[in-house]
C-alpha positions as CSV (number, residue, x, y, z in Angstrom):
1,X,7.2,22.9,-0.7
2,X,8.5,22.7,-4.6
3,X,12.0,23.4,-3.6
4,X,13.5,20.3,-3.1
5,X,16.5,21.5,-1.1
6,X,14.1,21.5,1.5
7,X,12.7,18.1,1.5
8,X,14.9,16.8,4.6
9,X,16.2,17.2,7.9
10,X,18.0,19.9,9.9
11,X,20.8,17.8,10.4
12,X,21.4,16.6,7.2
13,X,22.2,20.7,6.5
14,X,25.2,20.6,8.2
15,X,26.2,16.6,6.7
16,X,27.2,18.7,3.5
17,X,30.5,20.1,5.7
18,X,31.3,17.3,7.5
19,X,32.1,14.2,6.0
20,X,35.9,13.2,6.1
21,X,38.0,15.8,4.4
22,X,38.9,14.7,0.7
23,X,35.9,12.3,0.1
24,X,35.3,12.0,-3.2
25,X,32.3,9.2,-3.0
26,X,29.0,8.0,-0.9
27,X,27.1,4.5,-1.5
28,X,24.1,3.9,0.5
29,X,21.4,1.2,0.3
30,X,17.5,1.0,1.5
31,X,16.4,-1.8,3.6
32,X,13.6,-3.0,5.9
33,X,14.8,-4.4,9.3
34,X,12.2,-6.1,11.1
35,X,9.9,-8.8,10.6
36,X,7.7,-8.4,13.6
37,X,4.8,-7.5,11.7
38,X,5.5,-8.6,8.4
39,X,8.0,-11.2,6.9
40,X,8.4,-9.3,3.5
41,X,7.9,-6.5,1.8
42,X,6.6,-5.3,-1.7
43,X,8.4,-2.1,-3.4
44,X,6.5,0.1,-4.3
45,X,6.7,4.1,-4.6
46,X,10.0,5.2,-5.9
47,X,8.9,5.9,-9.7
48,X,6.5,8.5,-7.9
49,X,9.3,10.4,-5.7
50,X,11.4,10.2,-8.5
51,X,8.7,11.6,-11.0
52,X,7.3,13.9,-8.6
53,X,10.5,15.1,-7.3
54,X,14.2,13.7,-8.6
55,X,13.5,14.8,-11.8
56,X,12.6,18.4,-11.2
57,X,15.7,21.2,-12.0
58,X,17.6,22.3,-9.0
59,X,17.7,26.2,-9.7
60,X,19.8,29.0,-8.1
61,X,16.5,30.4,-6.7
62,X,16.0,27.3,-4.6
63,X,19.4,27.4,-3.7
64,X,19.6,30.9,-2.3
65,X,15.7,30.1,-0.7
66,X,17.5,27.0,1.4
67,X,20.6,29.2,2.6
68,X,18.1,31.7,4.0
69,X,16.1,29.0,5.4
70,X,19.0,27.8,7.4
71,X,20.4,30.5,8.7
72,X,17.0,31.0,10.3
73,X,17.5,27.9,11.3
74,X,20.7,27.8,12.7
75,X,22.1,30.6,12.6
76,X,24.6,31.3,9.9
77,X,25.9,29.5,6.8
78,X,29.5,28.6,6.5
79,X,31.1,29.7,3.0
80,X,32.1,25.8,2.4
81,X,28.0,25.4,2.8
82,X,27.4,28.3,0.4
83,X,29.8,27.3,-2.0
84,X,28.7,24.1,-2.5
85,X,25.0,24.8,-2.8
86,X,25.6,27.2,-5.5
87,X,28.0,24.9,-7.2
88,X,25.0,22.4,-7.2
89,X,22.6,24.9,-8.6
90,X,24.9,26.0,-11.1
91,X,25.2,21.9,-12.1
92,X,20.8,22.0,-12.5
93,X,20.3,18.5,-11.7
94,X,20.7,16.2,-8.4
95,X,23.8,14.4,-9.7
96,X,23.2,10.5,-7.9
97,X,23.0,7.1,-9.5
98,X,19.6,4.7,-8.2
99,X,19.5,1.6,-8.8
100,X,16.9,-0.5,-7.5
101,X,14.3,-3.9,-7.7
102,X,11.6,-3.5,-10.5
103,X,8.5,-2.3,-8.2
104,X,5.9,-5.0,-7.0
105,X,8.8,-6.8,-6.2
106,X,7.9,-9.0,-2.9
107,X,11.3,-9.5,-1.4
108,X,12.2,-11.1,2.3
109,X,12.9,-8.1,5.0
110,X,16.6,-7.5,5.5
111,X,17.6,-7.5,2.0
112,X,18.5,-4.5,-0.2
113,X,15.6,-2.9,-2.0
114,X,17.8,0.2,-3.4
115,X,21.3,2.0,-3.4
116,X,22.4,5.5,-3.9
117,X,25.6,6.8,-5.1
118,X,26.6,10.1,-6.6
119,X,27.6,10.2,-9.9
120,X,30.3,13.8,-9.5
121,X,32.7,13.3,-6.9
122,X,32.0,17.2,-6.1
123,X,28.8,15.7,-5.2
124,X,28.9,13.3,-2.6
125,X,26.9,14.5,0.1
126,X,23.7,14.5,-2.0
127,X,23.3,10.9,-1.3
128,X,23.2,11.8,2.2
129,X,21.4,14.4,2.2
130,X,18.2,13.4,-0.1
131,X,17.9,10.5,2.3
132,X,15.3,12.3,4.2
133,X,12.8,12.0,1.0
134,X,13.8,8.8,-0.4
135,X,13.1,7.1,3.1
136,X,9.6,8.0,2.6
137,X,9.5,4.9,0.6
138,X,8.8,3.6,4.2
139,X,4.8,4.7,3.7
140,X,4.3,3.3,0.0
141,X,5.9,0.3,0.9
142,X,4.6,-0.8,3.9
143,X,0.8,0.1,2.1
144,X,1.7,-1.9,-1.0
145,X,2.5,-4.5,1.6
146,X,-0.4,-4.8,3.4
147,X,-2.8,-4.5,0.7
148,X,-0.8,-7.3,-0.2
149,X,-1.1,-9.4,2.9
150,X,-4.8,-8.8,2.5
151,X,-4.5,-10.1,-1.1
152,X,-3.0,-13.5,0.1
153,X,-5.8,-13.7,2.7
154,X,-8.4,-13.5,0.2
155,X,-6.4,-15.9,-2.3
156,X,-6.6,-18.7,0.5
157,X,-9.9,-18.9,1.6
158,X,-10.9,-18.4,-2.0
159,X,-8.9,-21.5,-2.9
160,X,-10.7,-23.1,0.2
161,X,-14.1,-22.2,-0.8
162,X,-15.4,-20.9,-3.8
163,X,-15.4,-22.9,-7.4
164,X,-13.1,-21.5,-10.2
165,X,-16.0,-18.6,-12.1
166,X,-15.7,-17.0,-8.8
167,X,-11.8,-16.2,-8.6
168,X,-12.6,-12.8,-10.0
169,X,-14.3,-11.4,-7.4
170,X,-11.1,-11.8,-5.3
171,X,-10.0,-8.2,-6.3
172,X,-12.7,-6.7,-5.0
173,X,-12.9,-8.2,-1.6
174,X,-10.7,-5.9,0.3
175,X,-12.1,-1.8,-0.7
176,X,-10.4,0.9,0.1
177,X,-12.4,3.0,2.3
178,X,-8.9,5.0,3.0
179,X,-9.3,8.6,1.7
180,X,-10.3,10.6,4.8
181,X,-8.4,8.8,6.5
182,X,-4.9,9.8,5.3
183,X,-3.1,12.5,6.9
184,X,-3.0,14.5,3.4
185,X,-3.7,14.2,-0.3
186,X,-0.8,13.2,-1.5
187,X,-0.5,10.6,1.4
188,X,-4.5,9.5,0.0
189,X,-3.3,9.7,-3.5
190,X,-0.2,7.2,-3.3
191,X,-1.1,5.1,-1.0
192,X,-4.6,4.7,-3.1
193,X,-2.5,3.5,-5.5
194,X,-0.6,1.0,-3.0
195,X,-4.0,-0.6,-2.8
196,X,-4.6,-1.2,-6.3
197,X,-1.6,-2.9,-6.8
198,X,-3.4,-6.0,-4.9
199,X,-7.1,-5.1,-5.6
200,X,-9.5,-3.3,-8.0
201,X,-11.7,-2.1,-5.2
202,X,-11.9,1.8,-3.8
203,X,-13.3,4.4,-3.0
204,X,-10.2,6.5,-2.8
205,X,-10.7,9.4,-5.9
206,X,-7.0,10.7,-5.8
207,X,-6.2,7.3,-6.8
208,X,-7.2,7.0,-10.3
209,X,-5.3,10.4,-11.5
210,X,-1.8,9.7,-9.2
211,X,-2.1,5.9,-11.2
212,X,-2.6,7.9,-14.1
213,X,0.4,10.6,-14.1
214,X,2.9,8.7,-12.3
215,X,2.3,4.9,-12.8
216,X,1.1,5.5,-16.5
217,X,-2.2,3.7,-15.8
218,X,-4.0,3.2,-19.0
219,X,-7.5,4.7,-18.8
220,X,-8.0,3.1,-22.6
221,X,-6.9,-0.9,-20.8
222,X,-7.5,-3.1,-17.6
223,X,-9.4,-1.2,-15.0
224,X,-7.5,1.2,-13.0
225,X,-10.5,1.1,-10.3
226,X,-13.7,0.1,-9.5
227,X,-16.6,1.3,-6.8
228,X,-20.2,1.0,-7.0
229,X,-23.1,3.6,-5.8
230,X,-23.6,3.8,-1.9
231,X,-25.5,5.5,0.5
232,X,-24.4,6.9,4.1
233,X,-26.4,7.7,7.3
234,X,-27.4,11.1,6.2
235,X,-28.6,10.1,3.6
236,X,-30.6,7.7,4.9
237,X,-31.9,9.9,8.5
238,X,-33.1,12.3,5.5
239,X,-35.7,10.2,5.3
240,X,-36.8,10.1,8.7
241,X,-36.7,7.1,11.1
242,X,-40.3,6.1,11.0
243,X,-39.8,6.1,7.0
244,X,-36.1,4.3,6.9
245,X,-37.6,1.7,4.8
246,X,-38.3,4.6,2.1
247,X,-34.5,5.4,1.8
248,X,-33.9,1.5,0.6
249,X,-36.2,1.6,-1.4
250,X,-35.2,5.0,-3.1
251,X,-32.0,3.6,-3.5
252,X,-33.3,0.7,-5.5
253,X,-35.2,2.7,-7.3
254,X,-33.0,5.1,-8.3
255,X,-30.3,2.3,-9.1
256,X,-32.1,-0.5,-11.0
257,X,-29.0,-2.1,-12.7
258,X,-25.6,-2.8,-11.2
259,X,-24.8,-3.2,-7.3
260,X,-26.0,-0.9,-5.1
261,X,-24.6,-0.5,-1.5
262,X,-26.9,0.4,1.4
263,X,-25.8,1.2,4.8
264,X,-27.9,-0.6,7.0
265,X,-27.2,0.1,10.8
266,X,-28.5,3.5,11.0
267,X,-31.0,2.3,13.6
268,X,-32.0,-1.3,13.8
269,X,-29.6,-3.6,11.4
270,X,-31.7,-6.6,12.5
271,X,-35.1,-4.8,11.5
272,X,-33.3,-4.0,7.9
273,X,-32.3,-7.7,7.6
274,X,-35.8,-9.0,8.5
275,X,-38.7,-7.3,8.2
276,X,-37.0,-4.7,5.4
277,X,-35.7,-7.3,3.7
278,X,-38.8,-9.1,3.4
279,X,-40.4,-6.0,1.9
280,X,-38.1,-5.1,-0.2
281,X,-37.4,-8.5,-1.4
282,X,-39.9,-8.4,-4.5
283,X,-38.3,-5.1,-5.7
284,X,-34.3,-6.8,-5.0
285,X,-35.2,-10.0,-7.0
286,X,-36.7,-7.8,-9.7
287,X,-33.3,-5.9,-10.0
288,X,-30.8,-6.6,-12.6
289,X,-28.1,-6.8,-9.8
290,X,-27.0,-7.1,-6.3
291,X,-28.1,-4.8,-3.5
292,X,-25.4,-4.9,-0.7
293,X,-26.4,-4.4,3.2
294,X,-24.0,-2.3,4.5
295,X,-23.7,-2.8,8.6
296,X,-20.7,-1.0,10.0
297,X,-21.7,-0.6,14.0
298,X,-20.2,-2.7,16.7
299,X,-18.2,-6.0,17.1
300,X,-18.5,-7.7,13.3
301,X,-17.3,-10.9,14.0
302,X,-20.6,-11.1,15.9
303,X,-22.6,-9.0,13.3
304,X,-21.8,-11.4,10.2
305,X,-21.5,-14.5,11.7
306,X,-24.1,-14.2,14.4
307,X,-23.2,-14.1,18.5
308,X,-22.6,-17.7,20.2
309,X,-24.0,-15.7,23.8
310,X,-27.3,-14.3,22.5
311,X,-30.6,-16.4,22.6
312,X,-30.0,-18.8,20.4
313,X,-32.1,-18.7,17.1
314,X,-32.1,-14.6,17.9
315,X,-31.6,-13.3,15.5
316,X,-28.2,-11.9,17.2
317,X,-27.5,-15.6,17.2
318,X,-28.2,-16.0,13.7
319,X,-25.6,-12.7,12.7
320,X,-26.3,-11.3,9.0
321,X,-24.6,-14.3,6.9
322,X,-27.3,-16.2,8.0
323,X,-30.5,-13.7,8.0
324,X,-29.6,-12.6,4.4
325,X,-29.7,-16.7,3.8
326,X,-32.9,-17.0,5.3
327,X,-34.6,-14.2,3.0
328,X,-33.0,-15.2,0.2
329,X,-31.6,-18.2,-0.5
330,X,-28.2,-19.5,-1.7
331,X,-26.7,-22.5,-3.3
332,X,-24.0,-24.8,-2.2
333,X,-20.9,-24.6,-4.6
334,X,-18.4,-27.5,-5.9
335,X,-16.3,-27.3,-2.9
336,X,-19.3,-27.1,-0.4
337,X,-20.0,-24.4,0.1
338,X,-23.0,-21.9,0.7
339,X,-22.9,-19.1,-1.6
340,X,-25.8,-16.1,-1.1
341,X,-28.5,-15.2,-4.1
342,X,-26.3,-12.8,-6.3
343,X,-29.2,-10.6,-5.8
344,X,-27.8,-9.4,-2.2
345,X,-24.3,-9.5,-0.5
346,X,-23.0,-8.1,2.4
347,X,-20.3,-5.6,3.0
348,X,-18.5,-4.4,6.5
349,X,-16.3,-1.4,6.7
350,X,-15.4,-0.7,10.0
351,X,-12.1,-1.8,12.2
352,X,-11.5,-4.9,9.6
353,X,-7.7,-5.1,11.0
354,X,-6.2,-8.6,9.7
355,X,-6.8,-10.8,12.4
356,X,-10.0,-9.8,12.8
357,X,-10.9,-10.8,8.9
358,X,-9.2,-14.0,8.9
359,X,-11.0,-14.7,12.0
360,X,-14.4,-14.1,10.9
361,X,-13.4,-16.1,7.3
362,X,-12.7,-19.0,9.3
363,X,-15.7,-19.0,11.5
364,X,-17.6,-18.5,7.9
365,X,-15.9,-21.5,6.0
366,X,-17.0,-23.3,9.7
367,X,-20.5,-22.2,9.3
368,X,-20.4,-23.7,5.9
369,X,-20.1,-20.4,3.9
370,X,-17.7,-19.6,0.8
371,X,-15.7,-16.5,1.3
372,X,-16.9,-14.7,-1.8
373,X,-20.0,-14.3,0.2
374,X,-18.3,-11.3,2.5
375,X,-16.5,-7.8,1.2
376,X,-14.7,-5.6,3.4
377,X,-13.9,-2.2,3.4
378,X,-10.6,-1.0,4.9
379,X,-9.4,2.3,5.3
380,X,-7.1,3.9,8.2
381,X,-5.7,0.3,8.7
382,X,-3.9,0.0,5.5
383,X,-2.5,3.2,6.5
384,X,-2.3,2.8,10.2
385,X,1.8,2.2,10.1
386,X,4.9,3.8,11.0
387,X,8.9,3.2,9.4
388,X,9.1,1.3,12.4
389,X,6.5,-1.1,11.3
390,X,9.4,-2.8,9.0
391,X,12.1,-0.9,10.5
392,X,13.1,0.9,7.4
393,X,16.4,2.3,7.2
394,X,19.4,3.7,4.6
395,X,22.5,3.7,5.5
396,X,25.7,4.0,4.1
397,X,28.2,1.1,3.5
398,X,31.1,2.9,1.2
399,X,32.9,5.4,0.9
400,X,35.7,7.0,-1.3
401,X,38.1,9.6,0.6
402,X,40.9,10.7,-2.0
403,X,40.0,8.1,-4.2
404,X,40.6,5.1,-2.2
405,X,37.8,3.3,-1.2
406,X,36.7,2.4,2.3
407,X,34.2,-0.2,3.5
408,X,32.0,1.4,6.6
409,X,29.2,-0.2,8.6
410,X,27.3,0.5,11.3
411,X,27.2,-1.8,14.4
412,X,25.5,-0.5,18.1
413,X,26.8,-2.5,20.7
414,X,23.5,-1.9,22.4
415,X,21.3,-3.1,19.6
416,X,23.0,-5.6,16.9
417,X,19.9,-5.9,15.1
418,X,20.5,-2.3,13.6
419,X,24.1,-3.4,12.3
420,X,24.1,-2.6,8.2
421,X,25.9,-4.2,5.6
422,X,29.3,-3.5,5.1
423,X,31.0,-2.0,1.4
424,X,29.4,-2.5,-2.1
425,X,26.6,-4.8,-2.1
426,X,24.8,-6.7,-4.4
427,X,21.3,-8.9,-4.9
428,X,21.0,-12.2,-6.1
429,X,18.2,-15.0,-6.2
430,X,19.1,-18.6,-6.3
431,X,17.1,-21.6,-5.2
432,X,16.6,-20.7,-1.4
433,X,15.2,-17.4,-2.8
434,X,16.7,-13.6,-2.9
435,X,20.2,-12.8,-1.0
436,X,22.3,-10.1,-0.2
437,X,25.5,-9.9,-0.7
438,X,28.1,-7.1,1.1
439,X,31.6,-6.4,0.6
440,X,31.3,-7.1,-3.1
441,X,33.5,-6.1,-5.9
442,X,32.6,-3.3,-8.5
443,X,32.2,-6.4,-10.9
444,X,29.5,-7.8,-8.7
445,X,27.5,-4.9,-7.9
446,X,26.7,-3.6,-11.2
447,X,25.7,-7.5,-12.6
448,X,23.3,-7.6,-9.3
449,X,19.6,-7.8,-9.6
450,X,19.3,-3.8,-8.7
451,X,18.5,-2.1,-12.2
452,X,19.5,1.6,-12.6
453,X,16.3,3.8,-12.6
454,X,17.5,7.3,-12.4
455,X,20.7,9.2,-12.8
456,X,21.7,12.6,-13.3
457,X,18.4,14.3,-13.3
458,X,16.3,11.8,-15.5
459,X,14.5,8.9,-14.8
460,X,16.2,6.0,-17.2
461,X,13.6,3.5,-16.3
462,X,9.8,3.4,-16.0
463,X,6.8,0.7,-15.5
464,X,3.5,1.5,-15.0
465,X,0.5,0.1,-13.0
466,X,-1.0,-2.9,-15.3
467,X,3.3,-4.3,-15.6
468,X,3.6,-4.0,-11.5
469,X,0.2,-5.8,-11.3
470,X,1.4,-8.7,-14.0
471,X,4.7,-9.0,-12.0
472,X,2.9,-9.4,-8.8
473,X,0.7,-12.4,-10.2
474,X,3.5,-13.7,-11.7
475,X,5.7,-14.2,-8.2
476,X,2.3,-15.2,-6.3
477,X,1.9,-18.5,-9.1
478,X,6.1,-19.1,-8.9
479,X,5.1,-19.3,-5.4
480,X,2.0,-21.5,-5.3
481,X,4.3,-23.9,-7.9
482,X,6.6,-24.2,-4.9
483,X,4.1,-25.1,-2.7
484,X,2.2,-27.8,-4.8
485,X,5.4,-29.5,-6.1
């Protein structure tokens, strides 16, 4: 897997023989083609292909490894196919031009995120042929995405209900529970670092040393990320279920600063937030922190906020919100609102899918409780995505054949939503926001808003982790100015 003349498809093995005979030129862009889910994107991932893969030396040994590969594969090799692998190991480097938007860039879908040309007209079926990898942008993107969708959740009912000295907790409202489950490491590791783009909060330990190596992260500045100590249902059955109580109070114990987080429905989540709260409740307000109940088993809408078709004053009824109120108190903000005793919060990890959050936000704020008052813990849904989620795509616009250039586009007539753009493109932003432009001049495409970030081999362009975070904030508040004027 370190040869990256293997990183793509079958068919793109044969693309390096069969373009039209003389073309000297390929120009392809990235875009995302459906809004169905979500109505924009936020770019994210390319400086880690490129780092982790672009920049790499393209040797005759992986050369000869990918003929031998495809002739298992299919068969035989053609001597134009042999010839011009060699000729681009004997070059050393992948010989294309990217340009692209600066990453955390939250664009509209439909518009171009990135192009591709090659830089040696010897060359041209590179583009096409590394589109395989570079379309992998799919995952990181659509991650980055809906972290940041989460993000703008938070930012609204935080706005709605908690006073100003609470705004900071915002980036630890949505935690990433995601590690385990990913479909790899690498998958964990990147799209851990998706996550952080829009919060502080995780769990995810790949994470910190892929936001490290490849988005220059700064262990010596602003937090990479942030987690707290927390307790599972072994650990807690360890104790036996007669002695449950003993396992909160162990934890306490053994943590008597800082938040704590205790997973709470092992057996009876109402029991814990009753009668073990009452307990424990000397040895929680004698802490210099927060202990956190953790309960992660069943529908939470009805767990937090309490079940409108139990008994009512159940404790069903009441849902954990109000039970952790009871025990301990909590004090009604500027706006309002009820906000717990910063000695406990709650925390739910388990099938927190959008709708389902901003549902049970909104029944909070109804209840007459701030938002700041709930954390959630996400995981397999920040992941749980395909390329079709946003319909990601590259496809080639122009071409050169013997020099002279030709626009190309493609256009089903059994799906027009998949028609591309058409020649040389280019992005611009004016007052009704960002726009792409097709069938530009050369002029126009290289004043557009895509920057160059790699060519020839070498990445020409970096950012790291604490710049896409700043350039994030700073869209978010050009955005909110819209709004309020």
């Amino acid at each position: 897997m370190k040869n990256i003349l293997l990183q793509t498809d079958v068919y793109k093995m044969g693309h390096v023989e069969q373009y039209a005979p003389g073309c000297n030129k390929v120009y392809s862009y990235l875009t995302a083609r459906s809004e169905k889910v979500f109505p924009e994107t936020v770019l994210f991932g390319l400086q880690y292909y490129i780092k982790r893969y672009l920049i790499q030396p393209i040797t005759p040994e992986m050369g000869e490894e990918f003929l031998n590969y495809r002739r298992l594969i299919l068969g035989s090799n053609s001597p134009e196919i042999e010839a011009k692998i060699r000729e681009l190991c004997q070059l050393g480097y992948l010989p294309i031009e990217i340009k692209a938007v600066k990453e955390g860039t939250i664009m509209p879908v439909k518009n171009v995120l990135m192009t591709i040309t090659n830089t040696h007209p010897d060359f041209f079926w590179v583009v096409g042929f590394i589109e395989s990898l570079l379309l992998k942008l799919w995952y990181t993107i659509t991650v980055a995405t809906c972290s940041y969708q989460y993000r703008k959740v938070v930012n609204r009912f935080f706005e709605a209900t908690d006073d100003d000295a609470l705004q900071a907790l915002k980036d630890f409202q949505v935690h990433d529970f995601g590690y385990r489950g990913d479909s790899s490491e690498e998958g964990a590791a990147i799209s851990g670092v998706a996550h952080l783009l829009s919060f502080l909060g995780s769990d995810n330990v790949p994470a910190l040393p892929c936001a490290i190596e490849f988005y220059n992260a700064d262990v010596n500045g602003e937090s990479i990320m942030l987690s707290v100590p927390a307790s599972e249902h072994s650990v807690m059955c360890s104790f036996g279920r007669e002695d449950e109580i003993e396992a909160f109070q162990h934890m306490i114990d053994l943590y008597p600063a800082g938040i704590v987080s205790i997973v709470s429905d092992t057996f009876d989540v109402y029991k814990v937030l009753t009668d073990f709260a009452e307990r424990l409740k000397p040895s929680i307000l004698q802490r210099e922190g927060k202990v956190v109940f953790r309960p992660d088993s069943g529908n939470p809408e009805s767990i937090i906020c309490g079940d409108p078709d139990a008994e009512t004053g159940s404790n069903e009824w009441k849902g954990a919100i109000r039970l952790l109120d009871e025990k301990f108190g909590s004090s009604v903000n500027t706006k309002g609102y009820k906000v717990l005793n910063p000695k406990v919060g709650l925390i739910y990890g388990d099938g927190m899918y959008m709708e389902r959050y901003i549902r049970i936000l909104e029944r909070l704020q109804k209840m007459g409780y701030a938002a700041s008052n709930l954390v959630i813990g996400v995981g397999g849904i920040l992941r749980n995505h395909s390329r079709d989620t946003l319909g990601f795509a590259i496809k080639a616009t122009y071409v050169e054949v013997n020099g002279e250039p030709r626009e190309i586009e493609k256009d089903p007539i059994t799906d027009h939503k998949k028609k591309s753009h058409k020649g040389l493109l280019a992005l611009v932003k004016n007052e009704q926001g960002y726009q792409t432009l097709d069938r530009c001049t050369p002029e126009q495409e290289a004043n557009s808003l895509l920057k160059t970030v790699f060519k020839n081999g070498k990445i020409v362009s970096e950012t790291n982790l604490a710049n896409i975070r700043q350039w994030l904030k700073e869209q978010e508040a050009e955005v909110n100015n819209k709004v309020s004027v």
